[in-house]
N, C-alpha and C positions, 0 to 999 in steps of 0.2 A: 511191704513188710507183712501184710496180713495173711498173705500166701505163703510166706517163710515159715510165719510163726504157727499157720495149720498145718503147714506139711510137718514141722519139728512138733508138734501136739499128737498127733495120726500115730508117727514111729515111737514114740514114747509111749503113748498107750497103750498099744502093741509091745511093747519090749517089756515095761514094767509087768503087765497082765500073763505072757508067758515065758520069758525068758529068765528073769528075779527068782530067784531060789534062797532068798534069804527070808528065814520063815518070821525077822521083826515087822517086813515088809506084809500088810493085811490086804484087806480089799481097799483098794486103789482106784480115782477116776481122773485123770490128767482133765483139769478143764477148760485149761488157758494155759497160752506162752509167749510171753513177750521178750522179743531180743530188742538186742540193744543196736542203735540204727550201723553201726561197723560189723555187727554179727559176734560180736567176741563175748558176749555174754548170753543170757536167755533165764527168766525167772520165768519158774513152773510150778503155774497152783495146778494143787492135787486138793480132792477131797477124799477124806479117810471114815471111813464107818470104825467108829468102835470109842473108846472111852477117849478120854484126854492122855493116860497113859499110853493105850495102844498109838492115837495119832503120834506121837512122841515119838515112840519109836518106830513109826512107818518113816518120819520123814529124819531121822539116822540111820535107817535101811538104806533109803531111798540116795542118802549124799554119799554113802559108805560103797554103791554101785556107780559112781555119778560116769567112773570110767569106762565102768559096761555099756552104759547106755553113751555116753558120748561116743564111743568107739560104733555103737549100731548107727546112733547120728552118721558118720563119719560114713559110714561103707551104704547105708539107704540113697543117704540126699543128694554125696556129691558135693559139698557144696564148700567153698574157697577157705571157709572159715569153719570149725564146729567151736560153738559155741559152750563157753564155761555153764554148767549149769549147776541152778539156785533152788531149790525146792523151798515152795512156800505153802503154808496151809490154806485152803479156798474157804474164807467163811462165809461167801454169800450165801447158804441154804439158813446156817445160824440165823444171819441178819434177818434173811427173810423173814422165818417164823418169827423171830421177835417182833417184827412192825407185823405181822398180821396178826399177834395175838396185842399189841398194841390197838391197832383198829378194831380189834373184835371188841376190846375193853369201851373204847368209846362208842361203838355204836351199839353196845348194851346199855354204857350210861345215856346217850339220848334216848332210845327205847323207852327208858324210865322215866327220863323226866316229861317226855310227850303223854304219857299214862296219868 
């Protein structure tokens, strides 16, 4: 499955980055794809640069193309099935800053209190 789900990440990235002409669609990074173990599906985190708005309407660009892109799926891979896809927003960069500006907050509070 892990080989499916980079080869379906690779062509998507590529398709969204130069073939999308739909101008709600911003700067785009596909950074994970999980199909489902029949292939009949595939959720695609993308991360989006820009406000809560813009993300918004990257990923209504993004579903509003789902057939362009599944059609590139289809004529790249080859493969017995192409899968429905599911555009999801990728918050792990969010999350991340949050826990490290979490950690930063505690290990300023020990700082202090060792002083």
């Amino acid at each position: 499955m892990r080989r499916v789900d980079e080869a379906v990440r690779e062509v998507l990235g590529d398709a969204v980055n130069q073939s999308l002409k739909d101008p709600r669609v911003g700067f785009v990074t596909v950074t994970d794809v999980r199909t489902s173990a029949d292939l009949r599906h595939a959720r695609v985190f993308v991360s989006v640069f820009g406000t809560e708005a813009e993300q918004a309407a990257t990923l209504e660009g993004l579903a509003s193309a789902h057939g362009i892109l599944q059609a590139r799926l289809a004529r790249e891979l080859r493969m017995k099935r192409t899968p429905t896809l599911e555009f999801e927003l990728d918050d792990t960069a969010v999350r991340a800053a949050r826990l490290e500006a979490l950690i930063e907050d505690v290990t300023v509070v020990t700082e202090d209190e060792d002083s």
